[in-house]
C-alpha positions, 0 to 999 in steps of 0.5 A: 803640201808640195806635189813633186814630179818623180818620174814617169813610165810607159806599161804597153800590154800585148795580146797573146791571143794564143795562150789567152793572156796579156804581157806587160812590158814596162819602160821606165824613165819617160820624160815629164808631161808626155803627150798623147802623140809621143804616147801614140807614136811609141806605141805604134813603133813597139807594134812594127817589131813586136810579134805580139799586138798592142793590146793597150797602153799606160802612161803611169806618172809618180809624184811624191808630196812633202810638206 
């Protein structure tokens, strides 16, 4: 079996401590193999214009497997 890389995305969760809730916002069509830094750095740029903070972070990376 072959493991192909299909795509990546990025789901940032923000703290809506107001209504006592997290909202998910997902990007979709990171590159393949993202670091950490790049991780790190979208997310502080996404905490300086969100009125929400960054609750945590997920870097989500699909494969598909053929034979």
């Amino acid at each position: 079996m072959e493991k192909e890389w299909s795509g990546s995305k990025v789901d940032v969760f923000l703290d809506d401590a107001e209504n006592d809730k997290l909202i998910r916002r997902s990007f979709a069509g990171a590159d393949h193999l993202v670091s950490d830094g790049q991780v790190t750095a979208f997310t502080q740029a996404l905490d300086t214009v969100s009125e929400l903070p960054v609750s945590h972070v997920l870097l989500i990376e699909e494969y598909r497997y053929s034979i």
